[in-house]
N, C-alpha and C positions, 0 to 999 in steps of 0.2 A: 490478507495481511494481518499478522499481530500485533500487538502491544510488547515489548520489553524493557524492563525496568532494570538498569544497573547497579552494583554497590552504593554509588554515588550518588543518587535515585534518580539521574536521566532518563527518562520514559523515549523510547524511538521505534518506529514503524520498523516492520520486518517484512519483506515478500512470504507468502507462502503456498508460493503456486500446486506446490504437490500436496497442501489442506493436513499436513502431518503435525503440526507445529500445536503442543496446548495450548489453551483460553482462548478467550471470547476472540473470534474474528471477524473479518470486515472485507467486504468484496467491493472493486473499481476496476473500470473499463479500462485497458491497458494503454490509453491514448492519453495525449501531452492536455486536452480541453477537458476531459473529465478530473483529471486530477488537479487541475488547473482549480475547476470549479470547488472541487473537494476542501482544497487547500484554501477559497476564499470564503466558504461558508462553516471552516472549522469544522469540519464534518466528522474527522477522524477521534477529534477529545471524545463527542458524544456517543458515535458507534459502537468505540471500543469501552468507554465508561474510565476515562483515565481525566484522572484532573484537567491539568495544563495542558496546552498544546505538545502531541509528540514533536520528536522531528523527524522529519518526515526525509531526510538524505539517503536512505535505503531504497525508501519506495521509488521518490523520482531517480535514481539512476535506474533502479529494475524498467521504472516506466519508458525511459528513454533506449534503455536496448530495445525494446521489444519495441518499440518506435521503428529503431534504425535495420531489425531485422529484417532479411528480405519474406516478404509471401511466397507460399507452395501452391497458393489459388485452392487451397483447400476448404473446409467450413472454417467459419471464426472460432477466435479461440478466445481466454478470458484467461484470466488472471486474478490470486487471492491474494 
């Protein structure tokens, strides 16, 4: 995931699972408990080096599909 700052300077998490996306990025387990943690230890302001807390409404629905998708019983996969 990224950092992106808008006009209005709102700072928000972005998925970027295919790693295409410029500046600094930030890797988390695609599960509801690691982003959980993420989100309780502020973890994101300091990964990405952004002031204040992003927000984070981007990530947790990415996280949440990929929650509800079904498995192929393939290897794990991961998410940026």
């Amino acid at each position: 995931m990224v950092a992106e700052t808008d006009d209005a300077g709102v700072t928000r998490l972005v998925p970027d699972p295919r790693h295409l996306m410029p500046g600094r990025g930030a890797w988390l387990h695609p599960t509801g408990g690691c982003l959980d943690q993420a989100l309780r230890r502020r973890a994101f302001g300091r990964a990405l080096r952004v002031g204040a807390g992003p927000d984070p409404a981007a990530v947790v629905a990415h996280v949440e599909a990929h929650d509800r998708a079904p498995t192929t019983g393939g290897a794990g996969t991961t998410a940026g």
